[in-house]
C-alpha positions as CSV (number, residue, x, y, z in Angstrom):
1,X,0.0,0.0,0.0
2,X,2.9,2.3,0.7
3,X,4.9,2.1,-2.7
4,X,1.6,1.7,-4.6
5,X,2.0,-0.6,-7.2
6,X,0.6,-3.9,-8.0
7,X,2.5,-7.2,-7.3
8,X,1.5,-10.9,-8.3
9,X,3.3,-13.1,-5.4
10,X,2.5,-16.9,-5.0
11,X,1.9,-18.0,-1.4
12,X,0.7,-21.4,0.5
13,X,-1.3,-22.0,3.3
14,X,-4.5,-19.5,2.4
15,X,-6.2,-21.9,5.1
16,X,-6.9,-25.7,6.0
17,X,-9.9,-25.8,3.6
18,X,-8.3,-24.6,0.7
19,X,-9.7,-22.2,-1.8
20,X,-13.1,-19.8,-0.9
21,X,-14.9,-17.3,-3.0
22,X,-17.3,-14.8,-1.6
23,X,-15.5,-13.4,1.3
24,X,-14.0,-10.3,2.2
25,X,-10.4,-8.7,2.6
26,X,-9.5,-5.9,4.2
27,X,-6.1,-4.1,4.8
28,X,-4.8,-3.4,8.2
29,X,-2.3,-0.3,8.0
30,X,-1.9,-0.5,12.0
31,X,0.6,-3.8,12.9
32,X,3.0,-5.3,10.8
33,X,6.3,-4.1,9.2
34,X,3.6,-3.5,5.7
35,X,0.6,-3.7,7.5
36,X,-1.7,-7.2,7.5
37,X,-4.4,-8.4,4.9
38,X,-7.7,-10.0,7.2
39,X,-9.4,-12.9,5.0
40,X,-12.7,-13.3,7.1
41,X,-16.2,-15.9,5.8
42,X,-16.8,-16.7,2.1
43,X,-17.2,-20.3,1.0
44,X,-15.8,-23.3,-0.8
45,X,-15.2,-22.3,-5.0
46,X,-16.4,-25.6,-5.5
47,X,-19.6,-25.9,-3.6
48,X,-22.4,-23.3,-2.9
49,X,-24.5,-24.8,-0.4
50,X,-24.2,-23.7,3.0
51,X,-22.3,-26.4,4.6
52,X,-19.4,-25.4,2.3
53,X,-19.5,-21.8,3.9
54,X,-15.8,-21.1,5.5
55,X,-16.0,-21.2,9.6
56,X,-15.2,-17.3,10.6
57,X,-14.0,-18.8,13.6
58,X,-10.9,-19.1,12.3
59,X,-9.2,-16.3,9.9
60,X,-6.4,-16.4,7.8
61,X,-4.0,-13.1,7.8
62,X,-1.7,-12.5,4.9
63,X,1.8,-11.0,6.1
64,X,2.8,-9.0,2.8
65,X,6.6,-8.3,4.2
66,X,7.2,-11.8,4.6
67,X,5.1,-13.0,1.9
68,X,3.7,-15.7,5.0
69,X,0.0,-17.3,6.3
70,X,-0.9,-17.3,9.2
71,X,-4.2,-19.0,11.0
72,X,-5.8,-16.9,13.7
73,X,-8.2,-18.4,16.0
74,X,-10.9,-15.8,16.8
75,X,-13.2,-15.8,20.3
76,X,-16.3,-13.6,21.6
77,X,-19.5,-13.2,20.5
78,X,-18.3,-15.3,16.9
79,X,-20.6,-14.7,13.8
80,X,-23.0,-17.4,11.7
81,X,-20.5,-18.8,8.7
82,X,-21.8,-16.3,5.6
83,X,-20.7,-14.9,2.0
84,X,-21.1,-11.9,-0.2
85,X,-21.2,-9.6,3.0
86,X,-18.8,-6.2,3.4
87,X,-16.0,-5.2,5.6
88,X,-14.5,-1.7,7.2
89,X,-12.1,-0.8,9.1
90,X,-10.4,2.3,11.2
91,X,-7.9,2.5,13.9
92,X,-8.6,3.5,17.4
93,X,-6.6,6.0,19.7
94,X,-5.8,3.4,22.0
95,X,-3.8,1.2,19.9
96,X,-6.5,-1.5,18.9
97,X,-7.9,-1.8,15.0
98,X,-11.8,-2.3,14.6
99,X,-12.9,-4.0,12.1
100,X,-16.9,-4.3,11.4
101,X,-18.6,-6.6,9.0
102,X,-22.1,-6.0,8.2
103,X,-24.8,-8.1,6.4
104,X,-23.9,-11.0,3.9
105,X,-26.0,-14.4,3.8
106,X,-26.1,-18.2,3.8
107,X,-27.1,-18.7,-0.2
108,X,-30.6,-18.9,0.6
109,X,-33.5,-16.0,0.0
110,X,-36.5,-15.3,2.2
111,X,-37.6,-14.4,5.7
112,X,-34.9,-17.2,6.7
113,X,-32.2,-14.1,5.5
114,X,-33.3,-11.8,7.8
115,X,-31.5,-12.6,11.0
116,X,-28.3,-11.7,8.6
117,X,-29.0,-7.8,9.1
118,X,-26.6,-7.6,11.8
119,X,-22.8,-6.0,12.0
120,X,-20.0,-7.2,14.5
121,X,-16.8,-5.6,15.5
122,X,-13.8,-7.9,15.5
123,X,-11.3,-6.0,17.3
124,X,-7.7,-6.4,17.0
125,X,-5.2,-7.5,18.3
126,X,-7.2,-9.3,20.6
127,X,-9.3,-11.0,17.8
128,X,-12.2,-10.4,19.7
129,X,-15.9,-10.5,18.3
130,X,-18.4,-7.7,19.6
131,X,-22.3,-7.6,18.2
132,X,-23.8,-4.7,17.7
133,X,-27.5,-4.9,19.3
134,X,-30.7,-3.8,17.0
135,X,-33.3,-5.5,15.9
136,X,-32.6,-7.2,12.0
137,X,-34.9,-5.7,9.4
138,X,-33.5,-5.1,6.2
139,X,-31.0,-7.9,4.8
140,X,-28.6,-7.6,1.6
141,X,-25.9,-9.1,0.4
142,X,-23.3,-8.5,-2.5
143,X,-22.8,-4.7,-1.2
144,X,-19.8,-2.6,-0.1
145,X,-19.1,-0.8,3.2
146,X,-16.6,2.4,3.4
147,X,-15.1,3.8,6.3
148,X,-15.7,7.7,5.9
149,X,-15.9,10.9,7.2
150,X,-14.7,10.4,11.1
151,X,-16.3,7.3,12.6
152,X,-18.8,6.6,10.1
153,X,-19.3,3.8,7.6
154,X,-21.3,4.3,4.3
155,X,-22.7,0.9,2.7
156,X,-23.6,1.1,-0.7
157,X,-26.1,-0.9,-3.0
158,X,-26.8,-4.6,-2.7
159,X,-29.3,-7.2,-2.9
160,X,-32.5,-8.0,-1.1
161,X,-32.0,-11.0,0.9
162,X,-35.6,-11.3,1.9
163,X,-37.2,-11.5,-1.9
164,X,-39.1,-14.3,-2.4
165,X,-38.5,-15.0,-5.4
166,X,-36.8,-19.3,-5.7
167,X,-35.2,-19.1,-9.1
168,X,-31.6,-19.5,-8.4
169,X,-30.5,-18.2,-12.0
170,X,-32.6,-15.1,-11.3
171,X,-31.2,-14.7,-7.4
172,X,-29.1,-12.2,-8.4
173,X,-31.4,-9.9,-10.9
174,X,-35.2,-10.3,-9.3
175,X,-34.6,-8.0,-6.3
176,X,-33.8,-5.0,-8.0
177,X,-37.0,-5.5,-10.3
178,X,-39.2,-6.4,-7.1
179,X,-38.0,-5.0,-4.7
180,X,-37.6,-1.3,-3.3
181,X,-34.3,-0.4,-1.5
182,X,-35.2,0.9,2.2
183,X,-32.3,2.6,1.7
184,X,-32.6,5.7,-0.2
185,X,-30.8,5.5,-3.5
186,X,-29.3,2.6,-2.1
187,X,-26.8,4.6,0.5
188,X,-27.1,4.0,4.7
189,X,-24.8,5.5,6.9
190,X,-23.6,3.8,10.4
191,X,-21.5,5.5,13.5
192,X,-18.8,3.4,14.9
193,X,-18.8,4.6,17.7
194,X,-22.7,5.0,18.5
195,X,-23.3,1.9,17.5
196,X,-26.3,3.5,15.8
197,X,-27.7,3.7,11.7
198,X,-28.0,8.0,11.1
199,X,-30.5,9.3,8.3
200,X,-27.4,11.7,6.7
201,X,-23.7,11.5,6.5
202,X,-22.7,14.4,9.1
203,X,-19.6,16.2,7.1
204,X,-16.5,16.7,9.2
205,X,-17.8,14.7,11.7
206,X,-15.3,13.9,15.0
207,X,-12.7,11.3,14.6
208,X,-13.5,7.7,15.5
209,X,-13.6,6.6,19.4
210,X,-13.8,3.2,20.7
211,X,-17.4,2.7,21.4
212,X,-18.2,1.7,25.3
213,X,-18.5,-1.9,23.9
214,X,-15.0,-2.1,22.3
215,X,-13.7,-0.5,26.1
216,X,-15.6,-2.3,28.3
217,X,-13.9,-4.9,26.9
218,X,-10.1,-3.7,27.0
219,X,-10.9,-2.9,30.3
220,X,-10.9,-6.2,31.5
221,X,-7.3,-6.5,30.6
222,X,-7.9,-10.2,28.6
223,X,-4.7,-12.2,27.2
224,X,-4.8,-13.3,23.6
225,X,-3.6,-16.9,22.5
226,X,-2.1,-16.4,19.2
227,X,-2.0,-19.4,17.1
228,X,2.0,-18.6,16.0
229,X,4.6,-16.5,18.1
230,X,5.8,-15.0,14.7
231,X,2.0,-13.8,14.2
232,X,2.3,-12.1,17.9
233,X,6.1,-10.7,16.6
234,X,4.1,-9.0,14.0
235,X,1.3,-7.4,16.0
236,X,4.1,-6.1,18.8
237,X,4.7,-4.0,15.1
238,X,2.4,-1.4,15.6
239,X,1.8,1.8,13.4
240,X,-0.8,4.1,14.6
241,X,-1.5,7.8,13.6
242,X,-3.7,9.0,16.6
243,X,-2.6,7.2,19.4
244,X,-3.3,8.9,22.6
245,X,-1.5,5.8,24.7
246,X,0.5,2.7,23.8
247,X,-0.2,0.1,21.5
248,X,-1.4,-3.7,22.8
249,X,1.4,-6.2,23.0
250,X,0.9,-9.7,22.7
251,X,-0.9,-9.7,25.8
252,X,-3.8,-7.6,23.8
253,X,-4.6,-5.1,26.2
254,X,-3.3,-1.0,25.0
255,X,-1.8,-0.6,28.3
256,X,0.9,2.1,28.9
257,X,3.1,-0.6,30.2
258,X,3.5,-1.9,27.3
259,X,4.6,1.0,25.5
260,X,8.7,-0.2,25.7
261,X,7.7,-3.2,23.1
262,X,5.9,-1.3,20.5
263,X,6.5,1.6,18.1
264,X,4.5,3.9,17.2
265,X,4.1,7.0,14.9
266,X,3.5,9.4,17.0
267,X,5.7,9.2,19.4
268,X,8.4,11.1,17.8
269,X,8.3,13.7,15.7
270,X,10.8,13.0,12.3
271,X,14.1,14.3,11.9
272,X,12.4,16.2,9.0
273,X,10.1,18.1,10.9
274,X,12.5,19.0,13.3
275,X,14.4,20.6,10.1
276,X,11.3,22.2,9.2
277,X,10.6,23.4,12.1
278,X,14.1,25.2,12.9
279,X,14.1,26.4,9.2
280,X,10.8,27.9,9.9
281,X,12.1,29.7,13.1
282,X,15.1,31.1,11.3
283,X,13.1,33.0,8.8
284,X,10.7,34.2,11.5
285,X,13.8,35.2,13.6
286,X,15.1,37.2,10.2
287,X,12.1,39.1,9.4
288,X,11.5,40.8,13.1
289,X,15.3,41.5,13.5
290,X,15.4,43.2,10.2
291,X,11.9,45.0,11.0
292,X,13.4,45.7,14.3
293,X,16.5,47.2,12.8
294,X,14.2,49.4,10.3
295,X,12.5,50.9,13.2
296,X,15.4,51.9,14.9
297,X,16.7,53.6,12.4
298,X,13.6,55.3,11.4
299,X,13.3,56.4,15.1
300,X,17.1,57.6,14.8
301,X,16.4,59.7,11.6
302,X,13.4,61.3,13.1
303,X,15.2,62.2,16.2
304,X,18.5,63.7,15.0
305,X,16.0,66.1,12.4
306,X,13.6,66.9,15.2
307,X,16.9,68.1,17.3
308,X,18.3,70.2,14.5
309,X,15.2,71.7,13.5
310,X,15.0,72.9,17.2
311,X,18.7,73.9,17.0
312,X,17.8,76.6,14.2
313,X,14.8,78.0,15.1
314,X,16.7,78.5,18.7
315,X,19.1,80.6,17.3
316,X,19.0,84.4,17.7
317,X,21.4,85.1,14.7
318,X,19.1,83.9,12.2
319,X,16.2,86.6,11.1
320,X,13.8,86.4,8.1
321,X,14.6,89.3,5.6
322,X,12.2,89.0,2.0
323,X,11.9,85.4,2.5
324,X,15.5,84.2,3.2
325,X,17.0,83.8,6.6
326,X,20.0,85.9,7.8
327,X,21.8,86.5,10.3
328,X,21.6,89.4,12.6
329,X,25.0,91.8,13.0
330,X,26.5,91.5,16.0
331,X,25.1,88.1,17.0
332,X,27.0,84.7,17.4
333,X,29.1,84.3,14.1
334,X,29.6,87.5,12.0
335,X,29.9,88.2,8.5
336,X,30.7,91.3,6.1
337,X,27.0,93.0,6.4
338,X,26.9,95.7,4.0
339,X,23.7,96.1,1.4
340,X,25.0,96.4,-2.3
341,X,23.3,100.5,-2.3
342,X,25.6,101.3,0.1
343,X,28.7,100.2,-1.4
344,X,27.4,102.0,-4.4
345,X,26.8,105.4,-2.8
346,X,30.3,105.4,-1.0
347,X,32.9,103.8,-3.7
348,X,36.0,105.2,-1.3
349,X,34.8,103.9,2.1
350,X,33.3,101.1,2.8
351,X,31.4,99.9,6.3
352,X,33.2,97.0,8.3
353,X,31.5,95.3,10.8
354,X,34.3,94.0,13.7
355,X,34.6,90.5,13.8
356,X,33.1,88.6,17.0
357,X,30.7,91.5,18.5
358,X,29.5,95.1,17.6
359,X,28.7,97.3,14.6
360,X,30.3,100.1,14.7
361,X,31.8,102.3,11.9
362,X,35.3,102.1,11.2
363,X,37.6,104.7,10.2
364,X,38.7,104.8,6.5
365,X,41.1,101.7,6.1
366,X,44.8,102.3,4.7
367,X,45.9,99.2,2.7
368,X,49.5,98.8,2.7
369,X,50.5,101.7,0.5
370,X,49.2,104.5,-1.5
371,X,46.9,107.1,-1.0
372,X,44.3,104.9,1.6
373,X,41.8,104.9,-1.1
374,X,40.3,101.4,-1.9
375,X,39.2,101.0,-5.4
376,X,36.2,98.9,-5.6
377,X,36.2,96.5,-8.5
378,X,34.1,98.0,-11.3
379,X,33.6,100.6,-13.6
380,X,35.3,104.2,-13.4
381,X,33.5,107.1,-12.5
């Protein structure tokens, strides 16, 4: 089931009886290095009376790792020997598998049929039979049951078992001309854990819990006598999904004290969600330092603007003249202040303002020789 492909392997020991038709497999996922295949009822390929109907006391389980039969003798509340009847399965959190088988019949149609509407549960690993208690109305044969949906099994189409009709070469056609299906358009849907038929499938319904039957049982603690120690090996090989405590060991109860002998897969997480998990923290670790580091230095920026813009507008030596600002003479740093008409109207002298304080006027300037007069750069007068 894991690699998905199809293989054709050649294997003896099927069972003491030999060949049988009509019965049901199912796949167990849960125990077993590739999980187990469950061959439960049917009857003899050769015969179709019910005396050649297989005993379902006794199972056969196909080991697809080891390519091996084994025999399981089965105990509890053990169904009648059928055919043509339909199998599910889902695993428990408590480390057990249920598997529940509904329906089927002996090869005979009628009232006789009816006592066949019934389902059990055979529990594993303790290979345990539980009925399911209502009242048998409605029996079929040659239909299919589906584990779906959380803890609920959807059955779809089959026969009649209670026509009346006697002609065996019309057994198989007559009920669906004769007959109405009390199940509308041939669908029923049944809770595994109620115990009880609903009138709708409920969608994302709760996940499967062992029903108070199922419990009541594991509460007792029972041993199981496997027919071969190499079968018990195989069941100590657990692999369960949702398992809130540990797995049965051979001893068939899911005690926690068993939990040393069994594996399971959700005990520890894998070494590649781990990776996925620290990768995951990296990048989260990444983006918050680096928004972090952002926000400082936004916060920084607004600061150091905010501290010069108070700076300036602090400052006495700054005044607004048409728009631009200039400093006032005399105040903090000094530079030549003299407005261009000025210089114009006094070519020969010129207005100084003393560097670091005052404005006074000074005296006419003598350069370093001549007649004192400055000539201003510009055009003779």
């Amino acid at each position: 089931m894991s690699t998905k492909k199809f293989s054709n392997s050649t294997a003896g020991g099927y069972s003491f009886n030999g060949t049988a038709e009509k019965g049901a497999m199912h796949y167990v996922p849960s125990f077993g290095p590739d999980g187990l295949f469950v061959v439960i009822g049917g009857d003899d390929f050769w015969h179709s009376d019910a005396e050649s109907l297989a005993d379902i006391e006794t199972i056969s389980i196909y080991d697809p790792s080891s390519e091996r039969w084994f025999n399981q003798t089965t105990t509890g509340n053990i169904p009648q020997p059928r055919k043509e009847f339909c199998l599910a399965g889902i695993e428990s959190n408590n480390g057990t598998y249920e598997i529940f088988m509904y329906a089927g019949w002996a090869g005979h149609l009628g009232a006789g049929a009816i006592p066949y509407d019934e389902i059990y549960i055979l529990t594993l690993p303790a290979f345990y039979w539980i009925k399911v208690d209502y009242p048998p109305q409605h029996p079929r044969h040659g239909l299919t049951c589906n584990a779906v949906g959380g803890s609920q099994i959807l059955t779809i189409g089959g026969l009649d078992t209670n026509s009346k009709h006697t002609i065996d070469t019309l057994v198989y056609v007559s009920p669906y001309d004769t007959t109405p299906d009390p199940f509308a358009q041939g669908l029923a849907i049944f809770d595994m854990t109620t115990l009880q038929f609903a009138d709708q499938y409920t969608a994302k319904a709760p996940p499967y819990v062992q029903s108070d039957k199922v419990q009541n049982y594991y509460n007792t603690r029972p041993a199981t006598k496997y027919n071969s120690p190499k079968l018990a090996k195989l069941l100590n090989i657990t692999h369960f999904a949702n398992t809130t405590t540990s797995s049965a060991t051979n001893s068939s109860s899911p005690s926690q004290s068993d939990s040393s002998t069994t594996s399971t897969r959700s005990t520890q997480p894998s070494s590649s969600d781990t990776s996925k998990g620290a990768s995951v923290g990296a990048i989260a670790g990444g983006v918050i330092g680096g928004v972090a580091l952002l926000a400082l230095l936004g916060a920084l920026i607004f600061l150091v603007r905010k501290r010069r813009k108070a700076r300036d507008s602090e400052d006495p030596s700054y005044v607004e003249v048409s728009g631009e600002s200039k400093r006032r003479p005399g105040q903090g740093r000094q530079e030549l202040y003299q407005m261009p008409s000025e210089m114009e109207a006094n070519p020969r002298h010129i207005r100084l303002t003393e560097l670091g304080g005052g404005d006074g006027v000074q005296s006419p300037v003598e350069l370093g020789g001549g007649d004192g007069a400055v000539e201003l750069h510009g055009s003779a007068h």
